[in-house]
C-alpha atoms as an extended CHARMM CRD file, in Angstrom:
* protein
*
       223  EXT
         1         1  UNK       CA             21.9440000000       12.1780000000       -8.3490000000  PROA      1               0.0000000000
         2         2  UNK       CA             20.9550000000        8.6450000000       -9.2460000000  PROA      2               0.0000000000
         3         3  UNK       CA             17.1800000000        8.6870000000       -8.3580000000  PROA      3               0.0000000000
         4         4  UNK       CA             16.5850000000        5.1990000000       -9.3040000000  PROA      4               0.0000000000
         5         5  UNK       CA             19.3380000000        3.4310000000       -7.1760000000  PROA      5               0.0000000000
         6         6  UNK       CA             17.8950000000        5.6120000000       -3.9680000000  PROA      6               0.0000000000
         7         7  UNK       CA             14.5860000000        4.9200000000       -4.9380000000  PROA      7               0.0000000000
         8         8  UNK       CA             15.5200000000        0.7370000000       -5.2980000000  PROA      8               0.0000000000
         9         9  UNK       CA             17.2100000000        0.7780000000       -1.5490000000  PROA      9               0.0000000000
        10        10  UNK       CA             14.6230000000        2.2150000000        0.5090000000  PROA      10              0.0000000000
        11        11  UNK       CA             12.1380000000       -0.6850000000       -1.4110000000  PROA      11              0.0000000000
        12        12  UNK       CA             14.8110000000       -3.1260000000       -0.6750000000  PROA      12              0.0000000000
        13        13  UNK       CA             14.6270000000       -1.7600000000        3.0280000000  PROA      13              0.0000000000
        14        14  UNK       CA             11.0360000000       -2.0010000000        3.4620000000  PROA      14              0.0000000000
        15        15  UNK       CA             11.2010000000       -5.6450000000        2.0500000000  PROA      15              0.0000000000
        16        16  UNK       CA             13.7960000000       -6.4950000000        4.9390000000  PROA      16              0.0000000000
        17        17  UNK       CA             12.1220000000       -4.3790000000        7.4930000000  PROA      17              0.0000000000
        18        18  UNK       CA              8.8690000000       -6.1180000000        7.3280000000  PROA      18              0.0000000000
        19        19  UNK       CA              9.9930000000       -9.5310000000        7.1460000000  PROA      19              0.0000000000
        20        20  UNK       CA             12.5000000000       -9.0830000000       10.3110000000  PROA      20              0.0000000000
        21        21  UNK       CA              9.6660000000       -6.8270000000       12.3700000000  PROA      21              0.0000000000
        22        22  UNK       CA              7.0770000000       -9.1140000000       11.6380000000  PROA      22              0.0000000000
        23        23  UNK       CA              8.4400000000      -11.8560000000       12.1930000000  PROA      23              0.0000000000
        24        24  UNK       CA              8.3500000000      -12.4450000000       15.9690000000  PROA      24              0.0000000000
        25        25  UNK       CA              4.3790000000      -11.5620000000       15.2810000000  PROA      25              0.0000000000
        26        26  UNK       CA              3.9470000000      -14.5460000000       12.8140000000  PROA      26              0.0000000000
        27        27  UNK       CA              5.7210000000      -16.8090000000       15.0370000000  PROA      27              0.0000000000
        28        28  UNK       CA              3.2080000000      -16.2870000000       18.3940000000  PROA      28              0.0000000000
        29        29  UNK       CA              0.5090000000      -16.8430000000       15.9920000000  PROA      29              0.0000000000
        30        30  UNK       CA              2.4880000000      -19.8610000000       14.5340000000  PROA      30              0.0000000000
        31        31  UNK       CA              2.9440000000      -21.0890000000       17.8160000000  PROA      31              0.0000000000
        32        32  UNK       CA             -0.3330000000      -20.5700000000       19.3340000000  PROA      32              0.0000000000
        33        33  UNK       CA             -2.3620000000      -22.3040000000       16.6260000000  PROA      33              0.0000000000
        34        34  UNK       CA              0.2990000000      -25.0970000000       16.8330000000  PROA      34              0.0000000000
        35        35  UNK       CA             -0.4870000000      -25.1110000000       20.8370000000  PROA      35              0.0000000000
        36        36  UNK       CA              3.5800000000      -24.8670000000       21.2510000000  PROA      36              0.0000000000
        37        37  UNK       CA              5.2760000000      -23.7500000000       24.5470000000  PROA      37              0.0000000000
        38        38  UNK       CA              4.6800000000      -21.4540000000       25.9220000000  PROA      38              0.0000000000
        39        39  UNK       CA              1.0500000000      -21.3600000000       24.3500000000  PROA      39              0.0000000000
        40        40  UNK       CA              0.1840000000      -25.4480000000       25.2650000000  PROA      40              0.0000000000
        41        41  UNK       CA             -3.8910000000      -24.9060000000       25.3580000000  PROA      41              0.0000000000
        42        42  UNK       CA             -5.0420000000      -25.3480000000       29.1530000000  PROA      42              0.0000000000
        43        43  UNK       CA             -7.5680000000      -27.4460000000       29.8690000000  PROA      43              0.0000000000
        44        44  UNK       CA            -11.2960000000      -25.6630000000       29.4200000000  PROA      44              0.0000000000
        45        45  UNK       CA            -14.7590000000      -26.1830000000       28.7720000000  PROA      45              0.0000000000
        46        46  UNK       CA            -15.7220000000      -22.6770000000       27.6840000000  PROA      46              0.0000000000
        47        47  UNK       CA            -15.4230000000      -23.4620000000       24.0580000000  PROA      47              0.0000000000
        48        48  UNK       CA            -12.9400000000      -20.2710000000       23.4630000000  PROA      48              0.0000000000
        49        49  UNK       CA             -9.8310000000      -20.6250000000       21.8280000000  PROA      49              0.0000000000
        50        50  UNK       CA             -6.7730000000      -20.6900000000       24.1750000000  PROA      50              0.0000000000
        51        51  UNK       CA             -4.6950000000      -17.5230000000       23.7910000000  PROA      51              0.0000000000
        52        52  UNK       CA             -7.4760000000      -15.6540000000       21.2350000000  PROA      52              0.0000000000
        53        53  UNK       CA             -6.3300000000      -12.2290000000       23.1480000000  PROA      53              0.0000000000
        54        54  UNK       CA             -2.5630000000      -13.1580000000       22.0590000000  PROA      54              0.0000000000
        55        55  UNK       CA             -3.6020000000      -14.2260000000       18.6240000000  PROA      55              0.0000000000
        56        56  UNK       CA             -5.6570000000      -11.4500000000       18.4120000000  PROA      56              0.0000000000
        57        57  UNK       CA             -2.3670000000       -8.7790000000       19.4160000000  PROA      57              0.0000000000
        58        58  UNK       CA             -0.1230000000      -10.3420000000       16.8000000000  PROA      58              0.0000000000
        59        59  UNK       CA             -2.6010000000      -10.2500000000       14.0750000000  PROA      59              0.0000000000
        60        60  UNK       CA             -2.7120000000       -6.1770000000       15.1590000000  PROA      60              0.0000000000
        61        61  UNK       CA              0.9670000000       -5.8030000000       15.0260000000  PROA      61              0.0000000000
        62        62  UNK       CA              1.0060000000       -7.7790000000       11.6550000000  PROA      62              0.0000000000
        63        63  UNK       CA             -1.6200000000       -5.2040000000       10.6560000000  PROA      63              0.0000000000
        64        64  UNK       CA             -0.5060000000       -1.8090000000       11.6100000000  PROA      64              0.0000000000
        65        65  UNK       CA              3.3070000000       -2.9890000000       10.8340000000  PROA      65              0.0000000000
        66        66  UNK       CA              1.3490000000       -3.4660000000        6.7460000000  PROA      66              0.0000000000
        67        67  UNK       CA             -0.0110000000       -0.2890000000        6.6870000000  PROA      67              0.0000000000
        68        68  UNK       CA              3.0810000000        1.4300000000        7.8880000000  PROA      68              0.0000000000
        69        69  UNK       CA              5.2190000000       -0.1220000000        5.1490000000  PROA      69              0.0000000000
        70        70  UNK       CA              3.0760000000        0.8550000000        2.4510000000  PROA      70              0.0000000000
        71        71  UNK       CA              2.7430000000        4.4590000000        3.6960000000  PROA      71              0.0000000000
        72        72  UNK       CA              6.9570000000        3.8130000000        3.4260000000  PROA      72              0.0000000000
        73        73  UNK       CA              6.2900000000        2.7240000000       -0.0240000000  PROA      73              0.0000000000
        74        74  UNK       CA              3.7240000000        5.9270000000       -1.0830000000  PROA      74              0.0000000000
        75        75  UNK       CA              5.9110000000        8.3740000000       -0.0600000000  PROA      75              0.0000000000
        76        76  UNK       CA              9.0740000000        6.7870000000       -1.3670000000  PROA      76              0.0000000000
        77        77  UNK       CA              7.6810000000        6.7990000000       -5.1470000000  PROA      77              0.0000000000
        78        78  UNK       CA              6.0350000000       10.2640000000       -4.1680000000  PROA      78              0.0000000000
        79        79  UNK       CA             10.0240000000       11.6040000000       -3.3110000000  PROA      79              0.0000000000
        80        80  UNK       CA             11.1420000000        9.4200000000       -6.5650000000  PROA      80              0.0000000000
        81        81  UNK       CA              8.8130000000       11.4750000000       -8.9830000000  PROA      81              0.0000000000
        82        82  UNK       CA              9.5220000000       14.9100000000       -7.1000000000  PROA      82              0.0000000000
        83        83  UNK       CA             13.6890000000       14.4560000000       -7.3960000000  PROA      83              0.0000000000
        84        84  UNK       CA             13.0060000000       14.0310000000      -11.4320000000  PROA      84              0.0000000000
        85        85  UNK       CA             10.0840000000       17.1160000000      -11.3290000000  PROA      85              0.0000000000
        86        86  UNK       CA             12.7550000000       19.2010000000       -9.8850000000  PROA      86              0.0000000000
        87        87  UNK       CA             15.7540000000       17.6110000000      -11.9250000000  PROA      87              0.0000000000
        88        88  UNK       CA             13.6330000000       18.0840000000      -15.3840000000  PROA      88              0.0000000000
        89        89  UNK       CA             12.9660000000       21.7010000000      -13.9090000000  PROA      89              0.0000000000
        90        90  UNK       CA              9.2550000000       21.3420000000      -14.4730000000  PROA      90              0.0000000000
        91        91  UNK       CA              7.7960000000       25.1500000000      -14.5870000000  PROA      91              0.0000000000
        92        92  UNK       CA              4.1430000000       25.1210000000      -13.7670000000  PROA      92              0.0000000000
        93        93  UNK       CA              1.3100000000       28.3700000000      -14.7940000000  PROA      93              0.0000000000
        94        94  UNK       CA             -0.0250000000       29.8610000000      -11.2950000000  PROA      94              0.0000000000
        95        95  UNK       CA             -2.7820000000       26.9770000000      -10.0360000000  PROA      95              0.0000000000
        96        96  UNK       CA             -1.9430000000       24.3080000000      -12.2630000000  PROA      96              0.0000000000
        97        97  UNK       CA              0.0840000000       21.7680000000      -10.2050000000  PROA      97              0.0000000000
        98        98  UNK       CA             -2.7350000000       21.9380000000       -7.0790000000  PROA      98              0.0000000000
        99        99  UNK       CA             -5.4520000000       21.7930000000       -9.9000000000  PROA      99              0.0000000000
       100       100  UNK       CA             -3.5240000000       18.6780000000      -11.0410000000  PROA      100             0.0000000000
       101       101  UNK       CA             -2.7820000000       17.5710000000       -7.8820000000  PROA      101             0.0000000000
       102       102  UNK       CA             -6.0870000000       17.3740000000       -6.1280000000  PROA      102             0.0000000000
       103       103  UNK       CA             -6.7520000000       14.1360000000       -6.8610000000  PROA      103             0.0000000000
       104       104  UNK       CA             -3.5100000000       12.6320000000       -5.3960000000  PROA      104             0.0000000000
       105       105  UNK       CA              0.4270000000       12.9980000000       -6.2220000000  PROA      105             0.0000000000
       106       106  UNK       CA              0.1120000000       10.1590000000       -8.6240000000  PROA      106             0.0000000000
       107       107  UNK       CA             -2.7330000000       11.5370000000      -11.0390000000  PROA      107             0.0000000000
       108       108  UNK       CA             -0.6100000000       14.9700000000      -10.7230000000  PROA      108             0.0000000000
       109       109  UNK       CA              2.5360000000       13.0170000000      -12.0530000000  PROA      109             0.0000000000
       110       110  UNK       CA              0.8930000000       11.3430000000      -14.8870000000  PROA      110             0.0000000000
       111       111  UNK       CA             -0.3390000000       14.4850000000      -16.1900000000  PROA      111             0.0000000000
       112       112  UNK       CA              3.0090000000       15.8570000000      -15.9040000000  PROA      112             0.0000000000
       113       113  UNK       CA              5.1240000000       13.7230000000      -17.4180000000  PROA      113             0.0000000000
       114       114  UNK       CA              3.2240000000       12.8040000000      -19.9470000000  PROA      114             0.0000000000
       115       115  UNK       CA              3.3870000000       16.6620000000      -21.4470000000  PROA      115             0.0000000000
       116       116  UNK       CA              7.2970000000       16.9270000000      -20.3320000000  PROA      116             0.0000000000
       117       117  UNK       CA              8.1180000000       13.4590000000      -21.2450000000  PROA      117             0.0000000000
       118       118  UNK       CA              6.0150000000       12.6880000000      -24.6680000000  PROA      118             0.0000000000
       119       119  UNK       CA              4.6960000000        9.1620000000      -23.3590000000  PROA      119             0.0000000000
       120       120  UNK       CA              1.6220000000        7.6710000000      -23.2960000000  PROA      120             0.0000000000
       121       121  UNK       CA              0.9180000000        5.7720000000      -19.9320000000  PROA      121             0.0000000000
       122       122  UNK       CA             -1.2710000000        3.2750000000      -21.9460000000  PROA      122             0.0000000000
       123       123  UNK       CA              2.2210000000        1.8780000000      -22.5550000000  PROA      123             0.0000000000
       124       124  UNK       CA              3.5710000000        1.1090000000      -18.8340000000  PROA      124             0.0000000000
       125       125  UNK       CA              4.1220000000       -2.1020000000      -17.9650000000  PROA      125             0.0000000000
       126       126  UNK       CA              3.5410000000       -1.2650000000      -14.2060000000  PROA      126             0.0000000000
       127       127  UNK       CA             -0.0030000000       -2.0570000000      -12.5960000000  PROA      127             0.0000000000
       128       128  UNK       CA             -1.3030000000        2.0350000000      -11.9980000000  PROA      128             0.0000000000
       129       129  UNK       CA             -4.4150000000        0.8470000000      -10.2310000000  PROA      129             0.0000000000
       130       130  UNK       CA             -2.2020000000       -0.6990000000       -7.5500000000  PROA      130             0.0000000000
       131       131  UNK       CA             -0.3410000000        2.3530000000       -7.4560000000  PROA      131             0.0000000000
       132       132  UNK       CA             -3.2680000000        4.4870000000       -6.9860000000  PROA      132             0.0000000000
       133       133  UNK       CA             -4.7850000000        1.7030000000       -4.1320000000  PROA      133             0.0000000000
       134       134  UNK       CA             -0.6740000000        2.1740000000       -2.5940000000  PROA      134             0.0000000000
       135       135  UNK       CA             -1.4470000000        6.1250000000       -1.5490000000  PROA      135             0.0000000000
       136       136  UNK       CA             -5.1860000000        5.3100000000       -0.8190000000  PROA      136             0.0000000000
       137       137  UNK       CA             -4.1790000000        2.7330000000        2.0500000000  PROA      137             0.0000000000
       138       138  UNK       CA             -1.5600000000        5.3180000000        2.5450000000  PROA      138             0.0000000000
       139       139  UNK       CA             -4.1050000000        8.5230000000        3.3570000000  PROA      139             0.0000000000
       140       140  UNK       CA             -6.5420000000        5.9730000000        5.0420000000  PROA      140             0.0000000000
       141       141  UNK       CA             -3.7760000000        4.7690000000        7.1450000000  PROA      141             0.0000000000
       142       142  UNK       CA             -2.5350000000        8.3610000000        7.9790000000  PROA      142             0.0000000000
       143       143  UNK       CA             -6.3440000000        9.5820000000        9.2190000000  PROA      143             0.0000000000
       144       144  UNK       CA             -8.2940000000        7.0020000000       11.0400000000  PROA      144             0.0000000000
       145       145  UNK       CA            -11.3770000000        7.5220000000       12.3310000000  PROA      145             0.0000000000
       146       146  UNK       CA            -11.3990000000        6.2880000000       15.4840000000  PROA      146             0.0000000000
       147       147  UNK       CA            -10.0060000000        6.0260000000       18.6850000000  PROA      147             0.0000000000
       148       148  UNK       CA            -11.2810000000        2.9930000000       20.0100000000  PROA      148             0.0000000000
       149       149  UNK       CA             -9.2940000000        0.7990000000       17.2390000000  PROA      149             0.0000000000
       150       150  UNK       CA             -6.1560000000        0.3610000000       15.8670000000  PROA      150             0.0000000000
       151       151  UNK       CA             -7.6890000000       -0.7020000000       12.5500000000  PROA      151             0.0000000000
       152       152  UNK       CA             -9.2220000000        1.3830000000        9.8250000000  PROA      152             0.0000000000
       153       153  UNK       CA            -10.9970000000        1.2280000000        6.9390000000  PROA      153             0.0000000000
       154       154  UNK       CA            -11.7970000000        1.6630000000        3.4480000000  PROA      154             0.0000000000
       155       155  UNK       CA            -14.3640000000        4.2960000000        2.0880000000  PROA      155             0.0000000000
       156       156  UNK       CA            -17.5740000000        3.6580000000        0.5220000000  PROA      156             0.0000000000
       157       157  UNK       CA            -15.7610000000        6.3930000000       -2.6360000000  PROA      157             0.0000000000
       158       158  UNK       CA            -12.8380000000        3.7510000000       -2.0080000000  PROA      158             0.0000000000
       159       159  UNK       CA            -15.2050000000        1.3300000000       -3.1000000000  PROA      159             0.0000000000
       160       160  UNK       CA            -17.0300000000        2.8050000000       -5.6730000000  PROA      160             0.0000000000
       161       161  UNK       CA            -14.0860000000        3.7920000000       -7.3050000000  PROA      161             0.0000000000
       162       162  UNK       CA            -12.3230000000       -0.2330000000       -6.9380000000  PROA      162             0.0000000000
       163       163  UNK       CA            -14.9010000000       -2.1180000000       -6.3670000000  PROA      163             0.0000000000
       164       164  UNK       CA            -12.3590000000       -4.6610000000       -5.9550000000  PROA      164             0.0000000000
       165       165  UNK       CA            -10.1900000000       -3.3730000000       -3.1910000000  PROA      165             0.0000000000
       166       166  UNK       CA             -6.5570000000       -4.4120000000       -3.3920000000  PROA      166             0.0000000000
       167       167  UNK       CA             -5.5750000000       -4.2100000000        0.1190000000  PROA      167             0.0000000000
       168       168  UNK       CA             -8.0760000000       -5.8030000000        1.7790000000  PROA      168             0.0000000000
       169       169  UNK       CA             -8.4020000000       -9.4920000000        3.0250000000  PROA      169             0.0000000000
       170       170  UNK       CA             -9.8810000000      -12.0450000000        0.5780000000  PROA      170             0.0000000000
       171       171  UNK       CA            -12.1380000000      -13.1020000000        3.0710000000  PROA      171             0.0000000000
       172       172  UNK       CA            -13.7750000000      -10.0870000000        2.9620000000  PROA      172             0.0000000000
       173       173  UNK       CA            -13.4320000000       -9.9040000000       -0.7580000000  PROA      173             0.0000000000
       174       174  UNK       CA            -15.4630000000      -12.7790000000       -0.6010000000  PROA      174             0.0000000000
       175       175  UNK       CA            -17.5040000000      -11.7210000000        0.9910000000  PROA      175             0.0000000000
       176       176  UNK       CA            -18.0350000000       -8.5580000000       -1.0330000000  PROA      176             0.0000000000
       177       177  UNK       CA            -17.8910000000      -10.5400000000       -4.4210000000  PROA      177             0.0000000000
       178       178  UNK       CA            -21.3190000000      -13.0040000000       -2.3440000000  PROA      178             0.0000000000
       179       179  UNK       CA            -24.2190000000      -12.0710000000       -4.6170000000  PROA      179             0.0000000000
       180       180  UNK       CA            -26.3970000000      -13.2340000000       -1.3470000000  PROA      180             0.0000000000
       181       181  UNK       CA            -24.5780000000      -10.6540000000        0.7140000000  PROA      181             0.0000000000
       182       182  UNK       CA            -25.0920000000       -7.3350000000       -1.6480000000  PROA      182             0.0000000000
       183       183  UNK       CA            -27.4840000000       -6.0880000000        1.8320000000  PROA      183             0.0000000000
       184       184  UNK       CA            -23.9430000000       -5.4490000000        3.6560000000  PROA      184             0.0000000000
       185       185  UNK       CA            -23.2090000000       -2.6650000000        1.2270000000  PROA      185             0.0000000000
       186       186  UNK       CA            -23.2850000000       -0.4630000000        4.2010000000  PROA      186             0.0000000000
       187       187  UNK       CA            -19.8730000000       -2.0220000000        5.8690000000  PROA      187             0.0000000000
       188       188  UNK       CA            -16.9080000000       -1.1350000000        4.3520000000  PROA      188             0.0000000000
       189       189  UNK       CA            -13.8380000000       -3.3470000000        4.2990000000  PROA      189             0.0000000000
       190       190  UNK       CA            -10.9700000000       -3.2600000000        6.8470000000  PROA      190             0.0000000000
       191       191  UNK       CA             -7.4990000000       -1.8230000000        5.2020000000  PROA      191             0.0000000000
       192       192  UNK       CA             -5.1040000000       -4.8750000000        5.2480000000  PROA      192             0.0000000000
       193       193  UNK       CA             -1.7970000000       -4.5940000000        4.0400000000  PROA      193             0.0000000000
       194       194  UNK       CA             -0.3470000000       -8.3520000000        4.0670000000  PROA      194             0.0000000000
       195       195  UNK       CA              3.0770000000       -9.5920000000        3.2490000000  PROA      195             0.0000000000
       196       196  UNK       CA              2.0000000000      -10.7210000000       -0.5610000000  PROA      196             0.0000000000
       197       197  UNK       CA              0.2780000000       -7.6200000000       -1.3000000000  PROA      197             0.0000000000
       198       198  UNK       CA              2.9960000000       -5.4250000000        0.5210000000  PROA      198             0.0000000000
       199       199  UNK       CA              5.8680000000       -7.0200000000       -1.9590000000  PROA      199             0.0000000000
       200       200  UNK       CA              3.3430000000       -6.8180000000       -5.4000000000  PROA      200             0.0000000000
       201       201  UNK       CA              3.1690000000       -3.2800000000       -4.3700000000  PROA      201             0.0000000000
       202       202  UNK       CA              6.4330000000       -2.5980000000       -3.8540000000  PROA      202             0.0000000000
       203       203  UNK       CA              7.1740000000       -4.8470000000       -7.6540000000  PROA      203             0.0000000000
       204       204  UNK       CA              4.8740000000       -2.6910000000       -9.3520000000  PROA      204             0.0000000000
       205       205  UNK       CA              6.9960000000        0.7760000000       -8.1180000000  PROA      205             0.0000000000
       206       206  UNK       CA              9.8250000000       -0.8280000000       -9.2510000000  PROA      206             0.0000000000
       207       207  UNK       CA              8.4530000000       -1.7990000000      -12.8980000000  PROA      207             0.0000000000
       208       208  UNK       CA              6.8550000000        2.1880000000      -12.6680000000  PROA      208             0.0000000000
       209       209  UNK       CA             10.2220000000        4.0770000000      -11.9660000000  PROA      209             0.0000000000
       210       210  UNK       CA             12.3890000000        1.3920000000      -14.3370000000  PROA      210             0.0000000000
       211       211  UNK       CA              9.8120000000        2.3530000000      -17.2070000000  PROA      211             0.0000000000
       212       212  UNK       CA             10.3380000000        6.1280000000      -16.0990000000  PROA      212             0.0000000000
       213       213  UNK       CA             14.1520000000        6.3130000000      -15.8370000000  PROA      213             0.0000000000
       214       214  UNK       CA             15.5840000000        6.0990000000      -19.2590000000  PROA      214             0.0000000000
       215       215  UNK       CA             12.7310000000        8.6980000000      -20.0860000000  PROA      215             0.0000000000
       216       216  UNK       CA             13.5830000000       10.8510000000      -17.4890000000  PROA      216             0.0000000000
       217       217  UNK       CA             17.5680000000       10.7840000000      -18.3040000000  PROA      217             0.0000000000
       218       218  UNK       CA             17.0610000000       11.5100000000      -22.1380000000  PROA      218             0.0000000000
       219       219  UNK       CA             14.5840000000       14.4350000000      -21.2080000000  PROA      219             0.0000000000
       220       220  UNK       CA             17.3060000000       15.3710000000      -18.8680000000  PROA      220             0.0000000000
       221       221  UNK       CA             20.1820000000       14.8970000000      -20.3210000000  PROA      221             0.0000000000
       222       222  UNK       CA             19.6350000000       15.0320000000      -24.3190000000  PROA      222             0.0000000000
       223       223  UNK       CA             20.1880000000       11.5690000000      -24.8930000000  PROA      223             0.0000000000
């Protein structure tokens, strides 16, 4: 089975999917701050923005369509790494893969194939921290915490571990980075999965797994 070329179309999908699903979103939001038809601003006094509950929508869809592509992109390098576990025939002692494993599929694969494979991650050209961030917007995407909002955010362990949160809007980064605002270290920043860092995420899976295949074939086939 060739891992690497199923692994490579469902990234090219989710780079196709995302632009053509969000891109009647963009457009409304295009349109409204452009005051085009059918979004010409009424006349008003109240000082709102016309349409804010339309922008408002889009910018959800936008959102939510984000996070659901990257939760696309977690578990398709999570299915990559389990095809070569079970390809490699990767025997584990009784407890070791959940003991490995309890800190997420990805720290559980390093560990493994750096004993099966002989390599030292220091050497990979891919960006791991964005890999780890991938399956943290992933979990926090796949268990919100409340009902009342289609958003959801990061942790305050999310952000003690990356202080710098890589999906997450650089307005709040900001924000974050403000010396003046270190009081607001109670508020935790929303998960936001935009186009630019959907596509770096889905680069650096694809500079992981072409780092990973030759390795994988000459543990696998001798050569």
């Amino acid at each position: 089975m060739d891992v690497l070329a199923f692994l490579k179309d469902r990234m090219q999908f989710i780079r196709g999917f995302y632009a053509t699903a969000g891109a009647p979103f963009c457009e409304t939001m295009r349109k409204i701050e452009a005051g085009e038809a059918p979004f010409e601003p009424p006349y008003s006094e109240d000082g709102e923005p016309p349409f804010l509950e339309e922008w408002i929508e889009a910018d959800t869809a936008l959102d939510v369509l984000g996070r659901a592509c990257v939760s696309m992109v977690a578990a398709s390098l999570k299915l990559y790494l389990e095809a070569w576990e079970g390809q490699l025939g990767v025997v584990w002692e009784k407890g070791e893969r959940k003991k490995e494993f309890k800190n997420g599929f990805l720290q559980g694969y390093k560990k493994c194939f750096a004993n099966v494979l002989r390599l030292s991650w220091d050497d990979c050209p891919a960006d791991l921290e964005i890999l780890e961030q991938v399956t943290l917007a992933r979990n926090r995407d796949q268990h919100p915490d409340s009902i009342t909002r289609m958003g959801v955010n990061h942790t305050p362990s999310d952000r003690q571990k990356y202080p710098r949160l890589f999906f997450a809007s650089e307005a709040e980064r900001r924000m974050y980075d403000d010396p003046e605002m270190a009081g607001i270290s109670w508020m935790n920043p929303s998960v936001r999965v935009s186009r630019e860092s959907l596509l770096r995420a889905v680069e650096e899976v694809e500079k992981l797994v072409e780092w990973l295949e030759p390795k994988m074939f000459a543990a696998r086939y001798g050569r």
